[in-house]
NUKE-382569 format. One line per field, with one value per residue (C-alpha): residue number from 1; residue in one letter; x, y, z. Coordinates in steps of 0.001 Angstrom, whole numbers. Example, Ala and Ser with C-alpha at 12.3 -4.5 7.8 and 13.67 -1.06 7.14 Angstrom:
// NUKE-382569
nr: c(1:2)
rest: c(a:s)
px: c(12300:13670)
py: c(-4500:-1060)
pz: c(7800:7140)
// end
This chain:
// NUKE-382569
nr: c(1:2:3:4:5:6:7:8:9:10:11:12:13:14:15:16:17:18:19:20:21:22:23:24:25:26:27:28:29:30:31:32:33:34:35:36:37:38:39:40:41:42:43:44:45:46:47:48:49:50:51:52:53:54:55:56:57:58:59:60:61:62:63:64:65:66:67:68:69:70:71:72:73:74:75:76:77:78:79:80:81:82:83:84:85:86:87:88:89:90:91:92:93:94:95:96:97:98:99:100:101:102:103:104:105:106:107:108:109:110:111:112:113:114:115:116:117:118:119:120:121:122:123:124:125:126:127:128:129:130:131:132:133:134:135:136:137:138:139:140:141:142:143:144:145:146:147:148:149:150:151:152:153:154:155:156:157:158:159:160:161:162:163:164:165:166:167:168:169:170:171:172:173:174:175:176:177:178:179:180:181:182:183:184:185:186:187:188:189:190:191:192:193:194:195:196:197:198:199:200:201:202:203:204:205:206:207:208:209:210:211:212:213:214:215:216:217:218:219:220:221:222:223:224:225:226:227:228:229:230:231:232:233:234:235:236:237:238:239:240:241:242:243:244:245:246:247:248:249:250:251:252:253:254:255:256:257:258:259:260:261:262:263:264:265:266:267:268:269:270:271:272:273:274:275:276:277:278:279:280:281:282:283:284:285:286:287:288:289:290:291:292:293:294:295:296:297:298:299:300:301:302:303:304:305:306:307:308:309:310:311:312:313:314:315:316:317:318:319:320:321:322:323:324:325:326:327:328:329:330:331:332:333:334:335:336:337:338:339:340:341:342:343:344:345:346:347:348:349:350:351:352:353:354:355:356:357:358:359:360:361:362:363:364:365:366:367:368:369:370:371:372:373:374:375:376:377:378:379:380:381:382:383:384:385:386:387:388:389:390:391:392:393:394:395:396:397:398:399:400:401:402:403:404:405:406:407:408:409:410:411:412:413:414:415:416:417:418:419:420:421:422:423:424:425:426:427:428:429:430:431:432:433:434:435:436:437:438:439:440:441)
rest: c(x:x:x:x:x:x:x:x:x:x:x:x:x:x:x:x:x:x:x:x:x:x:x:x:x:x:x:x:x:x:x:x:x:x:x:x:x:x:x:x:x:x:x:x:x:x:x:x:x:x:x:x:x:x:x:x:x:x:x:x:x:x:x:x:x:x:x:x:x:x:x:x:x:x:x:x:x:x:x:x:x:x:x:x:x:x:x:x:x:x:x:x:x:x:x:x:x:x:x:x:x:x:x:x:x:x:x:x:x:x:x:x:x:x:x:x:x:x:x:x:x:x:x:x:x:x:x:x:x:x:x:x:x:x:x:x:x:x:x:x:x:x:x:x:x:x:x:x:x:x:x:x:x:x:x:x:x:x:x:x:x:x:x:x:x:x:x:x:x:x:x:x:x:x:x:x:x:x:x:x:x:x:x:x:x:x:x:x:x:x:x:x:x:x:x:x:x:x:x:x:x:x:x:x:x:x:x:x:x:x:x:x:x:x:x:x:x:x:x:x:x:x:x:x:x:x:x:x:x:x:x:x:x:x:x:x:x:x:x:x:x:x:x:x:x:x:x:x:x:x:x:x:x:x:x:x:x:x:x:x:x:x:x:x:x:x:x:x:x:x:x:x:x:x:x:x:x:x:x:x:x:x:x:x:x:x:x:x:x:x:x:x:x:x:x:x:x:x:x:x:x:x:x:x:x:x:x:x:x:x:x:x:x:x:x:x:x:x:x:x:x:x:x:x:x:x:x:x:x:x:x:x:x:x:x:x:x:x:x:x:x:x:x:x:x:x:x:x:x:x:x:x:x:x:x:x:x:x:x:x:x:x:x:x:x:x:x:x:x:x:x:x:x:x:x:x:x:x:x:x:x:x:x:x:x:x:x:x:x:x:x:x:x:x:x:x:x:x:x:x:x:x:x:x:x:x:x:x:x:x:x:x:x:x:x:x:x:x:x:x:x:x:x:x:x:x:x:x:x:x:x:x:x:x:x:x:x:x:x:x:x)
px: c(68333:66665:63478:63093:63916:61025:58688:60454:62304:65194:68030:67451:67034:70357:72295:71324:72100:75585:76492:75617:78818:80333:82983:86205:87011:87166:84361:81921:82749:81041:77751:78672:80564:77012:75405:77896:77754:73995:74250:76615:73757:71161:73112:74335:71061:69722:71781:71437:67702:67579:68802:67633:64113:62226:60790:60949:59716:62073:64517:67228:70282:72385:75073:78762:79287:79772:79341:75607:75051:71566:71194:67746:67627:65122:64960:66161:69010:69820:69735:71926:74315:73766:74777:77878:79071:77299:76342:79495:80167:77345:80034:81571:78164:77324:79891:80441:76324:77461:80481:78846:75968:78388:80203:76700:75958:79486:79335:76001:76872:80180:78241:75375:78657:79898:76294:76594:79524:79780:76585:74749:71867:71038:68224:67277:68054:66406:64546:66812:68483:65128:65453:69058:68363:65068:67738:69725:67179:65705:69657:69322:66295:67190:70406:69386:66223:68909:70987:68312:66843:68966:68141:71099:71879:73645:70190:67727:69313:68795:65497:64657:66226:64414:60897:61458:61927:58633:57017:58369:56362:53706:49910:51153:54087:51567:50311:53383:54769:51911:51685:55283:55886:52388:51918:54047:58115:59961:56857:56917:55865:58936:61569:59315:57489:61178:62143:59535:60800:64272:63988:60600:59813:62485:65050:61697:61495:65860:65538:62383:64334:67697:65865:64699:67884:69725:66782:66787:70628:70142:67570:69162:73080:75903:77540:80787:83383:85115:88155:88822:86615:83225:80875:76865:75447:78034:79607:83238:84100:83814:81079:79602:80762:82859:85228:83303:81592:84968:86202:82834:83428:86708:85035:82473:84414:87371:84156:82903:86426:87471:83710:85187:88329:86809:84615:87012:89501:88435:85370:82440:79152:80069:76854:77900:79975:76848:74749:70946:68546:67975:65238:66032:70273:72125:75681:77942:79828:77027:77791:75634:76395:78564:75460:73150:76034:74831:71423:73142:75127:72208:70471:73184:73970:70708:70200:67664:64376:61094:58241:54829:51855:49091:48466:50726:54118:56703:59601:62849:63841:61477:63797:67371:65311:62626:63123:66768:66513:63200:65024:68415:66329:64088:66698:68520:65267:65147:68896:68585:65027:66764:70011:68296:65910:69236:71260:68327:70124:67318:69202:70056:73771:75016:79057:80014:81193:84913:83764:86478:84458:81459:82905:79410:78372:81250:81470:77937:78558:81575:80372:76928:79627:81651:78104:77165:80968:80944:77505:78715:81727:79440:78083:81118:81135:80795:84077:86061:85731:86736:89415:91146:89468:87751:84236:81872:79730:83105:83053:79580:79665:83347:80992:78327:80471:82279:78609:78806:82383:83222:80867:81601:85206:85210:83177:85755:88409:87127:85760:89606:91120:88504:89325:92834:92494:90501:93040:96067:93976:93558:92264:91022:88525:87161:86618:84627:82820:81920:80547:78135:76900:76132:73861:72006:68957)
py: c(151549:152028:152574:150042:147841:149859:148150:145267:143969:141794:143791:141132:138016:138881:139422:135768:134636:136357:135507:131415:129357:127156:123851:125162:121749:121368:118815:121156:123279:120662:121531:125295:124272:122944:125759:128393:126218:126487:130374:130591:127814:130673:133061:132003:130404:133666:135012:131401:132185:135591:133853:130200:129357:126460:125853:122433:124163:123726:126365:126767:126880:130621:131256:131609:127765:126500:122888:123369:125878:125935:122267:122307:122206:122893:126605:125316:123403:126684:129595:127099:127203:130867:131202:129097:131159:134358:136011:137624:135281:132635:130177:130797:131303:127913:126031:127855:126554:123042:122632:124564:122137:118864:120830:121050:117115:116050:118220:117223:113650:114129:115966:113630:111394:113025:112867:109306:107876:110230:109403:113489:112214:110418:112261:115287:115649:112923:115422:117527:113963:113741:117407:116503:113871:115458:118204:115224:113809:117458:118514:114816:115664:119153:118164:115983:118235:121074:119253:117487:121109:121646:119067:117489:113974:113312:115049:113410:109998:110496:111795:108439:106188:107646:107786:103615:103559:106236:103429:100366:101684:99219:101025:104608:104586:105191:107986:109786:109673:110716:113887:114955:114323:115581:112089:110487:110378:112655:115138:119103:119783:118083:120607:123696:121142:120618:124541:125184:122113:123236:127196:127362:124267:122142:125617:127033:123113:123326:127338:126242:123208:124986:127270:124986:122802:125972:126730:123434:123762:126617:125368:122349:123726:122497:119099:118920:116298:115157:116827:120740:120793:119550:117719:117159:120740:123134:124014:124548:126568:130274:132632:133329:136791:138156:134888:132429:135021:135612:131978:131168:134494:133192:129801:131498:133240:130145:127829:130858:131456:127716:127490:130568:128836:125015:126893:129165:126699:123094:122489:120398:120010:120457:120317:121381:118269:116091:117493:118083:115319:112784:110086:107480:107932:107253:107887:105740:106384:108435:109098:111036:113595:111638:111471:109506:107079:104666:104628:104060:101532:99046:99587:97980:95207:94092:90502:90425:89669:90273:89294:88194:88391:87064:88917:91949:92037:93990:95339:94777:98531:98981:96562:99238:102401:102241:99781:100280:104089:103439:101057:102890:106028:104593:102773:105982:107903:105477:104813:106971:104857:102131:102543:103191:100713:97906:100032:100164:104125:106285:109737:112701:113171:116131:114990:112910:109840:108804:106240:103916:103879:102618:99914:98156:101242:102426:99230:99059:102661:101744:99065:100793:103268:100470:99299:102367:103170:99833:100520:104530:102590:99800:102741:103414:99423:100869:103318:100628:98126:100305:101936:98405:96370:94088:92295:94381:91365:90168:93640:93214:90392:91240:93990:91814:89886:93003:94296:91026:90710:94243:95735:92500:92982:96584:95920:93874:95583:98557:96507:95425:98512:100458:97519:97900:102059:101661:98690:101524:103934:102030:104139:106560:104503:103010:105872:107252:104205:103864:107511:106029:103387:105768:108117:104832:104389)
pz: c(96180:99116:97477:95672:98830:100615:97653:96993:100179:98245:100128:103460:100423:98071:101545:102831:99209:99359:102775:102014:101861:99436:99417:97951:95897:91908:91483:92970:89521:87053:87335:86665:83749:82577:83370:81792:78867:78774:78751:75757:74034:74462:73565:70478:69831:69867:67102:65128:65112:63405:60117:60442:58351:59552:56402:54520:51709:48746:47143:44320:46285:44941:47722:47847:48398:44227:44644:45522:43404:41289:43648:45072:48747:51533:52922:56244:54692:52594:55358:57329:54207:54278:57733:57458:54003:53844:57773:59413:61832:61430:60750:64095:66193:64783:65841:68969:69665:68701:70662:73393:73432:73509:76440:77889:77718:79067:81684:82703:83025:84910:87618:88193:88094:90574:92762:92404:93146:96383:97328:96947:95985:99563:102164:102059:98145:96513:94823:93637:92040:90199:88787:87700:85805:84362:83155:81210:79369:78604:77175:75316:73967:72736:71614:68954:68177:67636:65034:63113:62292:59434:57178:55731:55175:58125:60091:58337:58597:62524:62054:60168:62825:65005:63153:63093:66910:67467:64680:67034:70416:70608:70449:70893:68125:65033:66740:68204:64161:62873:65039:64979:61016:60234:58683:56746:57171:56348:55298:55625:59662:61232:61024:61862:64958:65963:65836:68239:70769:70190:70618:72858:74253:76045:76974:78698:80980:81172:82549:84900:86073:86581:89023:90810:90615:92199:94922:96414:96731:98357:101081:101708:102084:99745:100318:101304:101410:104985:106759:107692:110209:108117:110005:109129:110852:108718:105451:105124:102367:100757:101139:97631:98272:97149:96831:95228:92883:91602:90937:89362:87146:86667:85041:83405:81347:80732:79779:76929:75803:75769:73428:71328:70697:69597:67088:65633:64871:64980:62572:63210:61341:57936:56375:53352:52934:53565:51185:51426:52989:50548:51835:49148:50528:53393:53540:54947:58398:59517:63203:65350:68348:71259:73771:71113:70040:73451:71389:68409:69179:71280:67834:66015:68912:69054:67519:64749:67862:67770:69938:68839:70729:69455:66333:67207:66680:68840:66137:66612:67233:70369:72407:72094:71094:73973:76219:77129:77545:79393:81688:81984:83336:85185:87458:87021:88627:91254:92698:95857:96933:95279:97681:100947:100846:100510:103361:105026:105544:105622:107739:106255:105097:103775:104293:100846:100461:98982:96154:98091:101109:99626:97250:96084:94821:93146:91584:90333:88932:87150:85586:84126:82786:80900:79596:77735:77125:75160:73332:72333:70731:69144:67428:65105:63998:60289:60870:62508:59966:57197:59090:59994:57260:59149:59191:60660:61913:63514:65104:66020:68034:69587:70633:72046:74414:75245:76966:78916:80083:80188:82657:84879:84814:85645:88591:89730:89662:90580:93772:94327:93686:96609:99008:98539:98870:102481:103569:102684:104495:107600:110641:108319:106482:110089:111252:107737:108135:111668:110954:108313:110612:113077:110723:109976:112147)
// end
């Protein structure tokens, strides 16, 4: 060992890295269950990809599942039939990779969650806010590029929704289509373009990002909430070893076992059931993954507008499709500029914030919650009105003025509700928030 320390001098490195300290409390955990979750994704990936062909080009269908027997299909849309009937254990790697990457998602946006509402993402680590939420749109991205790759109806129905919204982008939108589809929808170049995004592309940007996710945290300190002795020059908690390393062990393997389990026994993807890509069909209840339903449902809210300008006309999908998500990230992007420029709070804190103590910002955060939790379930309008037999326009607008009133209402009473918290708290709160006023300049 010693030689190699002589050449490469990481002895004095790993023993800083070992000695730093981290909070002992749960929510700390979230972002690891991301990143655990990420691991099993490559890893199973990894096996997925020995067996999957990115080929559109078409083949006779001969497996072990009868119904599609001698039923022509894409050779993308068979290996992935092949995998699910005919590899030992494809079944399970697949749907260990798909629960594993709707683990991924959820855990991802419970963390930056987390950031927010305890305020994480205030001086020194605005920029390691901006690398979070690059990592959420990257998992996004790669999420649906994974599950459109096998070409069934369900797949291709998302690939078409979102070929209208790439169509919708004023100028640009022509072009974008044209160079992912190789032309015309649905065409041959999509699925292998998408392989390479999905395998290559986007897990090279996640890895990149991750590291430097982790290295910031590591140059700034970990956060830590108030109490035991924390104050804004330490960190109470564990030292990473040989404590920490062992609880973090300890969740790595509960996250990959807890994966193991939900695709051994609970299905998910059946794309046998769906059938091969059809462009002329579109079945009915087509849901996608949870993190796309927000997109799917502002698709369906949206009145029937469209904006002319001049001689160029703005289509009705660019409004939900583009705009929205262009909006929702950019604020997104911005809160911690956003925040201090209002508080006029420009110090470094590295003590968190109880959401109670800062009730305007919980409030706001609660209520841009209940605005996309309202849109994800606007995206199952079709499901609900054939499960209660109802109208699905009169679910569509009960949806509408559910995004205005809802959001509103939450606000409120999550406003109330932290009031009443720091009024029960008393001395506690005054003194949490005389501590606040005097980190602000």
């Amino acid at each position: 060992m010693r030689w190699f320390d002589d050449r490469l001098g990481v002895a004095r490195t790993g023993r800083t890295l070992l000695d730093k300290i981290f909070p002992n409390h749960w929510s700390f955990l979230l972002g690891e269950i991301a990143l655990y979750s990420f691991i099993v994704l490559l890893a199973t990936g990894v096996y997925l990809t020995f067996f999957f062909d990115a080929s559109a080009a078409p083949v006779t269908y001969d497996g072990s599942y009868a119904p599609l027997q001698g039923v022509q299909v894409s050779a993308a849309y068979n290996s992935v039939l092949d995998l699910s009937f005919d590899v030992r254990a494809g079944l399970m790697m697949r749907q260990v990779h798909h629960w594993a990457a709707l683990l991924f998602l959820a855990a991802i946006v419970v963390h930056i969650s987390r950031v927010f509402f305890t305020g994480a993402f205030r001086r020194p680590r605005e920029i390691n806010w901006v690398v979070g939420c690059t990592l959420l749109v990257l998992a996004l991205g790669n999420g649906f590029a994974g599950y459109s790759l096998l070409d069934d109806q369900l797949s291709g129905t998302g690939i078409r929704i979102a070929d209208s919204v790439i169509l919708s982008i004023p100028v640009a939108g022509t072009w974008i289509s044209s160079l992912l589809f190789g032309g015309d929808f649905p065409g041959t170049e999509i699925i292998p373009r998408l392989f390479i995004i999905h395998v290559l592309l986007l897990p090279a940007a996640i890895v990149i990002l991750l590291a430097a996710h982790l290295g910031i945290l590591v140059r700034h300190k970990h956060t830590h909430f108030a109490g035991d002795g924390a104050t804004e020059d330490n960190v109470v908690g564990e030292r990473v070893w040989p404590t920490y390393a062992a609880k973090a062990g300890g969740v790595f393997f509960l996250t990959a076992a807890l994966l193991c389990l939900l695709g051994g026994l609970f299905q998910i993807n059946p794309v046998w059931l769906f059938g091969p890509f059809e462009v002329e069909n579109v079945s009915s209840a087509s849901q996608p993954d949870w993190y796309i339903g927000w997109l799917e449902g502002s698709l369906r809210l949206m009145p029937p507008w469209e904006i002319s300008l001049g001689d160029y006309l703005i289509p009705n999908p660019f409004f939900p499709g583009v705009l929205l998500p262009g909006v929702t990230f950019l604020l997104l992007y911005a809160w911690p500029w956003i925040e201090a420029h209002f508080t006029k709070d420009h110090a470094p804190h590295h003590i968190l914030d109880r959401p109670r103590d800062r009730p305007l910002r919980t409030a706001l955060g609660v209520a841009t919650l209940t605005f996309y939790v309202v849109l994800f379930a606007a995206g199952a309008t079709d499901v609900l009105a054939v499960t209660f037999g109802l109208s699905v326009n009169r679910i569509v607008w009960t949806f509408r003025a559910l995004l205005l009133v809802a959001p509103v209402a939450a606000a409120f009473v999550a406003n109330r509700l932290c009031h009443e918290l720091q009024r029960r708290d008393g001395p506690v709160v005054a003194s949490v928030e005389a501590a606040a006023e005097a980190a602000a300049p």
